[in-house]
C-alpha positions as CSV (number, residue, x, y, z in Angstrom):
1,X,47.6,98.8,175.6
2,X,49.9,96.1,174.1
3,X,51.3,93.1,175.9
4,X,54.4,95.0,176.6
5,X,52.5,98.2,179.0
6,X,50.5,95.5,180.7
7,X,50.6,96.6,184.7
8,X,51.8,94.6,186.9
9,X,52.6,94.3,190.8
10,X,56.2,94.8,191.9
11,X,57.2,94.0,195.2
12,X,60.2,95.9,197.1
13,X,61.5,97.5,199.6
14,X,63.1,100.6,200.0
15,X,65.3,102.1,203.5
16,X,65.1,105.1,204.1
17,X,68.0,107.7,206.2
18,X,67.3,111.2,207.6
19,X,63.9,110.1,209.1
20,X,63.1,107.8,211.9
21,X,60.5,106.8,214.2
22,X,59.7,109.9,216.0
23,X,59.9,112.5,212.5
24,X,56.9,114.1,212.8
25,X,54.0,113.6,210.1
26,X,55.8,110.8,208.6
27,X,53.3,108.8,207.5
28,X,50.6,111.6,206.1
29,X,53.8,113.0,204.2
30,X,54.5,110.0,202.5
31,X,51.0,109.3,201.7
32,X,50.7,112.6,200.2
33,X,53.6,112.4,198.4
34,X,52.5,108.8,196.5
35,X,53.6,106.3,198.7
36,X,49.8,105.1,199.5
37,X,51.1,101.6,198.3
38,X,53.8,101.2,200.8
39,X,53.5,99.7,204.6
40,X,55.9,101.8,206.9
41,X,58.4,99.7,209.0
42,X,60.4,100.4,211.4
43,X,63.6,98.2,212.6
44,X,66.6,99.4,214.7
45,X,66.4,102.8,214.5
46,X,65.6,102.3,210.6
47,X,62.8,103.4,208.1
48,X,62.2,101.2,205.3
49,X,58.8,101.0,203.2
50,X,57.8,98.1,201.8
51,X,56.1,98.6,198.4
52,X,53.2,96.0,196.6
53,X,53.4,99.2,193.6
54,X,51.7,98.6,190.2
55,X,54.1,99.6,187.5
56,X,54.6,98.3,183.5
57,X,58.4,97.2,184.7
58,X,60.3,96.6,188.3
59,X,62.5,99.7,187.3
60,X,59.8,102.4,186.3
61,X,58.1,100.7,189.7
62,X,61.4,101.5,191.9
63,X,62.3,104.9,190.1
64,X,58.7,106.5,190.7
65,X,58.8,105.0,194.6
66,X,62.0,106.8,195.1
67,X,60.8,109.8,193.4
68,X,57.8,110.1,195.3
69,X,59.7,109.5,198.5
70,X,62.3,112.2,198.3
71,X,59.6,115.1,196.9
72,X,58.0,114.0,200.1
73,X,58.2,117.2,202.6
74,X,60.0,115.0,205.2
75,X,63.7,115.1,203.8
76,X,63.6,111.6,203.2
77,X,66.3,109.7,200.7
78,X,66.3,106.7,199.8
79,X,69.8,104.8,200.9
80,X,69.3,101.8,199.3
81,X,66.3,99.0,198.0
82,X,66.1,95.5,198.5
83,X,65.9,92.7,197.6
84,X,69.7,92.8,197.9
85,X,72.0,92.0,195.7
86,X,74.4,89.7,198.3
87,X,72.9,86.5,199.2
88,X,73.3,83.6,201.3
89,X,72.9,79.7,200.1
90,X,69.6,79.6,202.1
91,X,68.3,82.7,200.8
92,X,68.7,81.9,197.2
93,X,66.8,78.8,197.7
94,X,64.3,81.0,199.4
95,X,64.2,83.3,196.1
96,X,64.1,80.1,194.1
97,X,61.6,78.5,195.9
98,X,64.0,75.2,195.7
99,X,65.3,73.4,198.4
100,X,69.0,73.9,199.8
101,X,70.2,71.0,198.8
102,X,69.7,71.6,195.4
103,X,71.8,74.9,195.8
104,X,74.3,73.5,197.9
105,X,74.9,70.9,194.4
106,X,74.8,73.5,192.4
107,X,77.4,75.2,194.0
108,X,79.6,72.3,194.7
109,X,79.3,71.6,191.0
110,X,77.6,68.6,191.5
111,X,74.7,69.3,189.0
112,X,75.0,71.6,185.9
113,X,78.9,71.4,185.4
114,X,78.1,73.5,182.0
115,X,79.1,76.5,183.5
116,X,80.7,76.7,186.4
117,X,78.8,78.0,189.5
118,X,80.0,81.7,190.7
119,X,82.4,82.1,193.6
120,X,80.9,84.0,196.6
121,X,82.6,87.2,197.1
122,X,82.6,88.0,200.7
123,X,82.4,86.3,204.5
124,X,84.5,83.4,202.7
125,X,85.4,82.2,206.0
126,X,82.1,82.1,207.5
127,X,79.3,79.1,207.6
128,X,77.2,81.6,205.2
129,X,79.3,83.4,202.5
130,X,77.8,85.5,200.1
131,X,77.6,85.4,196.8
132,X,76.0,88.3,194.3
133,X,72.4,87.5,193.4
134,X,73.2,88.9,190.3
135,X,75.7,86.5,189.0
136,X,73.7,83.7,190.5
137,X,70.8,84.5,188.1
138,X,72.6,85.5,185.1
139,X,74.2,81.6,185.7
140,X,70.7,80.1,186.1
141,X,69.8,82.1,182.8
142,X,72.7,80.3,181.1
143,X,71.9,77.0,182.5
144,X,68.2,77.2,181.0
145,X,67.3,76.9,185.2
146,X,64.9,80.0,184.8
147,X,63.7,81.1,181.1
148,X,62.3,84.5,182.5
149,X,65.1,86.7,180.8
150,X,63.4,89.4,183.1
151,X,64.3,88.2,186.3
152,X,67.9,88.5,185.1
153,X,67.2,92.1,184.0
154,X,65.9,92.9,187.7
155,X,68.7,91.3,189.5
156,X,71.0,93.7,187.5
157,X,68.5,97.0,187.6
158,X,68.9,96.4,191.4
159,X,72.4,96.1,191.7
160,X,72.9,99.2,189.5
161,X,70.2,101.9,191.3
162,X,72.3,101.0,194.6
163,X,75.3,101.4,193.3
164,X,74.1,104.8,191.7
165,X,72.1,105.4,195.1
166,X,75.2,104.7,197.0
167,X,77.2,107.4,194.6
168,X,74.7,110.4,195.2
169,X,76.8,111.1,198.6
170,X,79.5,113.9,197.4
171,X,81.5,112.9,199.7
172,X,81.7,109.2,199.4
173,X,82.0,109.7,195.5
174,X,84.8,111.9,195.6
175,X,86.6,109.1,197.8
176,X,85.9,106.7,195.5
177,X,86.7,108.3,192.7
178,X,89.8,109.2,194.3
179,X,90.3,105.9,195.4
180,X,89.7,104.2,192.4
181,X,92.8,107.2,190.7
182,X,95.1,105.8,192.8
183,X,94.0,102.3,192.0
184,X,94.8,103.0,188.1
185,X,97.8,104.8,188.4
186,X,99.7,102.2,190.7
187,X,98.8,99.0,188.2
188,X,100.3,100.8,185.6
């Protein structure tokens, strides 16, 4: 094995729609199906497994857990996996494992004027905007804050498979795509 197939532990979560709490033989059926590394959770109304799953790379790691998931005889599809992409100031110190002050400077532009900090993109008007996690580490990255060019890697994988897990619905697609017609033909 070279340095590059070493196995490691990935942690993540992945929700789960068309099962719930009462679907009978949930748990043997996921077990069977793979999922003997995942603790089953249940939160308002929701299914989401929490995976600890050994795996060369977070993406072969998430891309086997959903596989396993959806062959399981349940019905089960994976609707999205977390960690998310949209993240409050407090939870990317929590990611960080740095306190919120130094966040809150960072974002202010108080510290690492370099590159300016990104702009949150959504709840601008609340106490706790968010901001993609994404962009956050990919501006760490460029600010030598992290040196792990991985982490930056998994932020985007994660982003992406929700995007493409959000896409799967024919429905929503087609209203996208539709959407996003309209969109191109009226800035021209």
């Amino acid at each position: 094995m070279t340095k590059k197939e070493i196995q490691q532990r990935h942690e993540f979560t992945l929700v789960l729609k068309n099962v719930d709490e009462s679907t009978s033989n949930l748990e043997d059926s996921l077990y069977e199906a793979g999922c003997d590394d995942a603790l089953i959770n249940f939160r308002n109304g929701a299914v989401y497994l929490d995976f600890n799953r050994e795996a060369t790379t977070l993406e072969e790691a998430v891309l086997n857990a959903i596989k396993d998931v959806e062959s399981s005889s349940i019905g089960a599809i994976v609707a999205t996996v977390a960690p998310e992409d949209l993240v409050t100031e407090s939870e990317v110190a929590k990611r960080l494992h740095v306190k919120r002050q130094a966040v809150s400077l960072w974002m202010k532009g108080e510290r690492r004027k370099t590159h300016s900090f990104p702009k949150p993109i959504m709840k601008l008007g609340d106490r706790s905007p968010l901001w993609k996690w994404c962009e956050i580490v990919e501006w760490l990255y460029q600010n030598r804050l992290i040196e792990e060019k991985k982490l930056l890697e998994n932020a985007t994988f994660l982003e992406n498979i929700n995007s493409i897990l959000a896409d799967r619905n024919a429905i929503d697609r087609k209203s996208r795509q539709s959407l996003l017609k309209k969109f191109k033909n009226s800035s021209h």
